[in-house]
C-alpha positions as CSV (number, residue, x, y, z in Angstrom):
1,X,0.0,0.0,0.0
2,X,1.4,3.4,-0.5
3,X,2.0,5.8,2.2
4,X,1.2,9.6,1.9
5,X,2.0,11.8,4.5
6,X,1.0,15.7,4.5
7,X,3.6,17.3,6.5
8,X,3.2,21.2,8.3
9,X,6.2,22.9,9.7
10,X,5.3,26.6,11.8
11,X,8.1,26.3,14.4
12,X,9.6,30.4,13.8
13,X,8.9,32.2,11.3
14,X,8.3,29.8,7.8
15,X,5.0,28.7,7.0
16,X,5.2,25.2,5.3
17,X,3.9,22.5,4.6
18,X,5.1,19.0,2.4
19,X,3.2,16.1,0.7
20,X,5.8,12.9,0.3
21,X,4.7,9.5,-0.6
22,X,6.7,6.2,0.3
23,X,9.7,8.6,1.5
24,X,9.5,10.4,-1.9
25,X,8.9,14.3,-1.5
26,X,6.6,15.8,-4.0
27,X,5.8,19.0,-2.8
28,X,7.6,21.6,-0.4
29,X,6.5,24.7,0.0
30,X,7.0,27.2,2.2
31,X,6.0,30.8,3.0
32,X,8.5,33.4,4.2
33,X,7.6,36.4,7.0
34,X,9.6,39.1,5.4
35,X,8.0,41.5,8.5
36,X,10.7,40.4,11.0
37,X,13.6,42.4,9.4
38,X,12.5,45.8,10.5
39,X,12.3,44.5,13.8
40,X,15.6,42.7,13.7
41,X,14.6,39.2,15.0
42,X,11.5,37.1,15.0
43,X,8.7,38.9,16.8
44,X,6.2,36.0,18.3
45,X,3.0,37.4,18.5
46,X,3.6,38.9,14.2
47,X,4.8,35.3,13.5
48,X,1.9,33.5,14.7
49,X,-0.6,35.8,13.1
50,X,1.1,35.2,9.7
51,X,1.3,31.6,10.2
52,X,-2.9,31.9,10.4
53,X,-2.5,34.0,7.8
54,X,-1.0,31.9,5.2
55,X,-1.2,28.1,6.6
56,X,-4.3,27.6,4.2
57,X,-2.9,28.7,0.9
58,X,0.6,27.2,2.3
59,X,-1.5,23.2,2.5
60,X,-3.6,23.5,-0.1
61,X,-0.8,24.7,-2.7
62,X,1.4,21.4,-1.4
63,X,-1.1,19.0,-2.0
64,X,-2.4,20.6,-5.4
65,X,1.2,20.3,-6.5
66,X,2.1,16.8,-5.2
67,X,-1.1,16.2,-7.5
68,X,-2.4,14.7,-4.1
69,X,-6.0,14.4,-3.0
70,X,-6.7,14.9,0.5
71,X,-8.9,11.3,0.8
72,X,-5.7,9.9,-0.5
73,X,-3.8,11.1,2.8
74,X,-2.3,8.6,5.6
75,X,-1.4,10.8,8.1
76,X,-0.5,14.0,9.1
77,X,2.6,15.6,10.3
78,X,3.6,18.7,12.3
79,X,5.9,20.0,14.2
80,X,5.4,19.5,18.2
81,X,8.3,21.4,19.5
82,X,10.9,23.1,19.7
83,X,10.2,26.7,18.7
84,X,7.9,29.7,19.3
85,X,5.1,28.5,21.2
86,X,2.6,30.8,19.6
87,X,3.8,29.7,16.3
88,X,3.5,26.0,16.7
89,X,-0.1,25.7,18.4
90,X,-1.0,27.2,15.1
91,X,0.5,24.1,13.2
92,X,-0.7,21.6,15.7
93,X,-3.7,23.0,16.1
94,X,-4.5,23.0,12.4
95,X,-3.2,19.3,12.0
96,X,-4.9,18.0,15.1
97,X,-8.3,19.0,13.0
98,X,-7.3,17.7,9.6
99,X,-6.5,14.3,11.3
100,X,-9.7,14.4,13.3
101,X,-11.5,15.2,10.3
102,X,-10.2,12.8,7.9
103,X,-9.8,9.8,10.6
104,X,-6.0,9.2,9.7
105,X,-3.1,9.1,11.9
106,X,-1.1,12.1,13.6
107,X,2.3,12.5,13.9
108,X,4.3,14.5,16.4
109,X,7.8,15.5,15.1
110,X,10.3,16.8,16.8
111,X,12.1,19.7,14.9
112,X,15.9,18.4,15.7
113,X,15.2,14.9,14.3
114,X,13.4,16.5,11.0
115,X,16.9,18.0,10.4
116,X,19.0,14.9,10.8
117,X,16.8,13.0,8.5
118,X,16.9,15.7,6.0
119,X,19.5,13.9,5.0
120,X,17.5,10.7,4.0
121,X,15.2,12.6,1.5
122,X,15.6,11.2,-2.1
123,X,17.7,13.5,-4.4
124,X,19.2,13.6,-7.5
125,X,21.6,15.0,-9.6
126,X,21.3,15.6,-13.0
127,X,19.0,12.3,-13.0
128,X,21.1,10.0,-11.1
129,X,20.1,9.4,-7.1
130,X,21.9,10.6,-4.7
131,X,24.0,8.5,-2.1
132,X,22.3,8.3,1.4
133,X,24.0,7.7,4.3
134,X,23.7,3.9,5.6
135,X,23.4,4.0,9.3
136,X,24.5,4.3,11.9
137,X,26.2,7.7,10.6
138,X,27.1,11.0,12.9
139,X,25.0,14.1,12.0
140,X,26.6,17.6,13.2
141,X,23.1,19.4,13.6
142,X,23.6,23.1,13.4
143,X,21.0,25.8,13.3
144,X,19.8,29.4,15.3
145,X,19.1,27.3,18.4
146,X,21.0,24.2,18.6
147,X,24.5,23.0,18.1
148,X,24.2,19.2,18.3
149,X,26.3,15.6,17.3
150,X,23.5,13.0,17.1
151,X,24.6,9.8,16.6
152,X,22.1,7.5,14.6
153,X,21.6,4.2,14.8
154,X,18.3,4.3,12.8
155,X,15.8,6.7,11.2
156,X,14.2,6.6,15.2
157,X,17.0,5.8,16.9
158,X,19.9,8.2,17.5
159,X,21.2,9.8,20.8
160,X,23.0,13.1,21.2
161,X,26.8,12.9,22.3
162,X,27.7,16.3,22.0
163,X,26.0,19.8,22.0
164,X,26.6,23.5,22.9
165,X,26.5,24.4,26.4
166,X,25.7,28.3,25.8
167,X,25.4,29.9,22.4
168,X,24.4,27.8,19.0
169,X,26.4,28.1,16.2
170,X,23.3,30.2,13.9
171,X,23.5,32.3,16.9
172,X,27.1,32.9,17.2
173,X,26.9,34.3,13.3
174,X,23.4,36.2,13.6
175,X,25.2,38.2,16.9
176,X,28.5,38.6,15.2
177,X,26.8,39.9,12.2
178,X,25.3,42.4,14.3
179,X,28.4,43.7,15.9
180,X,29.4,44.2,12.8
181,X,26.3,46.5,11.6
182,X,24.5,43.5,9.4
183,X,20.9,43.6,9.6
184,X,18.9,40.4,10.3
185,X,19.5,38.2,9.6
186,X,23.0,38.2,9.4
187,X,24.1,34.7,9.0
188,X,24.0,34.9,5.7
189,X,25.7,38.3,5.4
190,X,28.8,37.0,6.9
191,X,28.6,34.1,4.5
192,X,28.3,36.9,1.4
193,X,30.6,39.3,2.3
194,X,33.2,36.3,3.5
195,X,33.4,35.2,0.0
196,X,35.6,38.5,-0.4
197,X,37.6,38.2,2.4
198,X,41.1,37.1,3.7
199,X,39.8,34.5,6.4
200,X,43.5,34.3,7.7
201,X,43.5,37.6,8.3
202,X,41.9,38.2,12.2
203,X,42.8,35.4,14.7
204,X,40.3,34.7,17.4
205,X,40.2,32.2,19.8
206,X,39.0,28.3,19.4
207,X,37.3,27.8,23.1
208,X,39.2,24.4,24.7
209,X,36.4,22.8,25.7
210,X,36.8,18.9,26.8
211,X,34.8,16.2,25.7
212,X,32.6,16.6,22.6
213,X,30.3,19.6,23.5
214,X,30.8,23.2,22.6
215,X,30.6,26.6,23.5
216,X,30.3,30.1,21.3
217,X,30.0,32.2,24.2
218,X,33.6,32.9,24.6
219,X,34.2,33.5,20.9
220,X,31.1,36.0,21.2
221,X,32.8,37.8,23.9
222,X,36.6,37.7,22.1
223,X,34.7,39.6,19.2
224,X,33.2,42.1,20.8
225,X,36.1,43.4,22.5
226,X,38.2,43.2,19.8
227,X,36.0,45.5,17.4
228,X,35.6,47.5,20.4
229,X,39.7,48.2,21.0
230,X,40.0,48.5,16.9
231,X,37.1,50.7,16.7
232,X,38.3,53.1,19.3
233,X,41.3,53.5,17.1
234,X,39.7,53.9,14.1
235,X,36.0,54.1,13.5
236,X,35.8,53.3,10.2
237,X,37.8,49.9,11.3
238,X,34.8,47.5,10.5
239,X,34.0,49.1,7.5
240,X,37.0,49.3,6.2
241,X,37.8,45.8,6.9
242,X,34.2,44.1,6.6
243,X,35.1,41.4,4.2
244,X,38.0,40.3,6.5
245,X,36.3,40.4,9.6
246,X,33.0,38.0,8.0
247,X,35.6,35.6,6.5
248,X,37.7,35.1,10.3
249,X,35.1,34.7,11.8
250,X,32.8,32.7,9.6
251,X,36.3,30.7,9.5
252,X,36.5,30.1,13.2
253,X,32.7,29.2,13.8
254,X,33.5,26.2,11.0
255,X,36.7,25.5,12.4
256,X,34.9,24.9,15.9
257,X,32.3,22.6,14.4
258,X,34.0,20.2,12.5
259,X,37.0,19.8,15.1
260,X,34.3,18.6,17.7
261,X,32.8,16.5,14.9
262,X,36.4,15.2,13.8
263,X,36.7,14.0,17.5
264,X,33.2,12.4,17.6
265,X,34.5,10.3,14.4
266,X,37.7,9.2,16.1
267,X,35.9,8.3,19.3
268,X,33.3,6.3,17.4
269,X,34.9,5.0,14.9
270,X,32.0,5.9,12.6
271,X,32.6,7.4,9.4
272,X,29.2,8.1,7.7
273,X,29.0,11.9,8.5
274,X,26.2,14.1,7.8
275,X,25.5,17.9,8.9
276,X,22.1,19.3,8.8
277,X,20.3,22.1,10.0
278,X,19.8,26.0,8.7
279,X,23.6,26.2,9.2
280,X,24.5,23.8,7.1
281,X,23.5,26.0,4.1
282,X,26.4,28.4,5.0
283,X,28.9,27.3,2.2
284,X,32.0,27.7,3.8
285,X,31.1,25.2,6.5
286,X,29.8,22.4,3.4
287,X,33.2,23.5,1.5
288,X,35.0,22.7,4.9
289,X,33.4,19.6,5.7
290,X,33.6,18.0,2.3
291,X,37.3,18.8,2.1
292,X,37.8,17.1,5.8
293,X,35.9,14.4,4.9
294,X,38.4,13.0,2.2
295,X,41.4,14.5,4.1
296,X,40.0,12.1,6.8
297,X,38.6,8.9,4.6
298,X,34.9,10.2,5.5
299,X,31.7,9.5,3.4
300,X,30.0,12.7,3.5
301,X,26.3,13.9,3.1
302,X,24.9,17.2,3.2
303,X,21.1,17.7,2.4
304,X,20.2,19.9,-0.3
305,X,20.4,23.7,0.4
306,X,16.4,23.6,0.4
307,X,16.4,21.2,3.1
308,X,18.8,22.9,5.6
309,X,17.1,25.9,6.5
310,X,13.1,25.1,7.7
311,X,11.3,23.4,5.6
312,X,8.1,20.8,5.9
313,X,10.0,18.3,3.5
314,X,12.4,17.6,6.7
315,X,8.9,16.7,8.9
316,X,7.0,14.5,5.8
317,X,10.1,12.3,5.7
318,X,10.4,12.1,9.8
319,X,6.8,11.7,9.7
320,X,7.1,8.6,7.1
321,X,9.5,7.0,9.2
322,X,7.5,7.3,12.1
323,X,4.3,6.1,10.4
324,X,6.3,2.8,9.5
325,X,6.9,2.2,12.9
326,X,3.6,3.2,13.7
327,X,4.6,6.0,16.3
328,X,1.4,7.9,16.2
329,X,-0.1,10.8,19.0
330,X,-3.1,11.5,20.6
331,X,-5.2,14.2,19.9
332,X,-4.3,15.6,23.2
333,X,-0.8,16.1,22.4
334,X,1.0,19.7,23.7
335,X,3.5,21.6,21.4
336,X,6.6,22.5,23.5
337,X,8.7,25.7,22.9
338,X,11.5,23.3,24.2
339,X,11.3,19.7,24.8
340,X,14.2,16.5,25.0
341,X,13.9,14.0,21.8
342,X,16.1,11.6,22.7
């Protein structure tokens, strides 16, 4: 029998929703709050209005292009937690009724999983499939909130080994990007104007923390002060130097992550590596990793770009998975702003 799973993702600031049958995604769509960047950051309350804005239009223009007829649906998916609370009652709320409705299955999925198994949606390139990664792989999980190595041993079994005890990485460039003047968000900013830059140019410190977890407070804290000193001096010192400054420290945030991940490798002996999350669309970080990954005799997977940042795609194939194993919720289930997975 085939399985079709409508997927709906509202955890921030992305309306989506995804339509994938027997693991294969055909539809992903996904509506973007462009109100936030006056504002610079996600305002709750404007996010969940726009998310009952737009969730209507967002599902019904999945499943008209997965060419998908609701009667023909299995079960739904949605995001349960983490995120903005507001934001996510509105995508539980609205799947709750739809699986009510049509009598079919609902599926709770946590956000942090969807990103790891990102990495097991079907791809291709130029008409030949994509290599998945055969388990149990490492998956450095990156994104605004969470720094994470998740260890899988299948598609709903995995166990974090490492993570960030402050500061995510997303965060450490969104802050960074505003010391330097970038508006929001800035991630991406640094990754744009780093492109231009020297990266060996501005040294700053790599934290020495033991173990396999990490910490971006430090490095936060090192560059603030030191475009405070060399601001003092000269004014004009970011501008002048912008480029620079985006491509040391985009260089440093990477050089964090994929020493912590190189460790987690050696420790475990495993060397199916992934890296997921909306962090894992910067492209110095997948330039990095792919060029450690052969330096180091890795097999290396990175989802595509559309399936890094939030996206329902990332939930329809977490909510396949769990459908097989026939991991269902009650009606009565809560959304979480934060809540463990593993």
């Amino acid at each position: 029998m085939s399985i079709s799973i409508l997927a709906i993702e509202s955890s921030c600031d992305e309306t989506a929703a995804s339509v994938c049958r027997d693991g294969t995604i055909l539809s992903n769509i996904i509506a973007s709050q462009k109100i936030h960047e006056q504002y610079g950051g996600v305002v709750p309350e404007l996010a969940s209005r726009a998310h009952m804005q737009q969730i209507v239009q967002v599902v019904d223009k999945a499943l008209h292009d997965s060419k998908c007829e609701i009667r023909d649906l299995n079960g739904i998916a949605f995001t349960q937690s983490p995120g903005l609370i507001g934001s996510l009652l509105v995508g539980s709320q609205f799947a709750k009724s739809l699986s009510l409705a049509l009598k079919i299955p609902l599926i709770a999925v946590h956000h942090m999983q969807a990103h790891v198994l990102a990495n097991l949606i079907p791809s291709s390139t130029d008409g030949v499939p994509d290599p998945k990664p055969s388990f149990p792989f490492l998956c450095l999980t990156v994104s605004g909130g969470h720094t994470q190595i998740v260890l899988c041993e299948t598609a709903t079994e995995m166990r974090v080994i490492g993570e960030t005890m402050d500061d995510a990485a997303g965060e450490a460039f969104d802050k960074s990007a505003k010391l330097l003047g970038l508006p929001y968000p800035g991630g991406p900013l640094i990754d744009k104007y780093a492109k231009m830059g020297n990266p060996d140019r501005f040294k700053f410190p790599e934290p020495q923390i033991p173990g396999l977890d990490f910490s971006f407070s430090g490095l936060k804290t090192a560059i603030l002060y030191f475009l405070q000193e060399n601001t003092e001096k000269n004014p004009e010192f970011i501008r002048e130097n912008l480029p620079d400054l985006c491509a040391s420290i985009q260089k440093r945030i990477v050089s964090i992550l994929l020493n912590k991940l190189k460790k987690a490798s050696v420790q475990t002996g495993i060397k199916n590596i992934c890296i997921a999350g909306g962090v894992a669309a910067n492209s110095e970080l997948r330039k990095a990793f792919e060029e450690k990954g052969i330096k180091n005799h890795w097999k290396t997977f990175i989802p595509k770009f559309e399936y890094c940042t939030d996206n329902a795609a990332m939930i329809a194939i977490t909510g396949y998975y769990k459908y097989l194993s026939a991991d269902f919720a009650s009606l009565d289930v809560v959304a979480s702003a934060r809540a463990e997975w593993i």
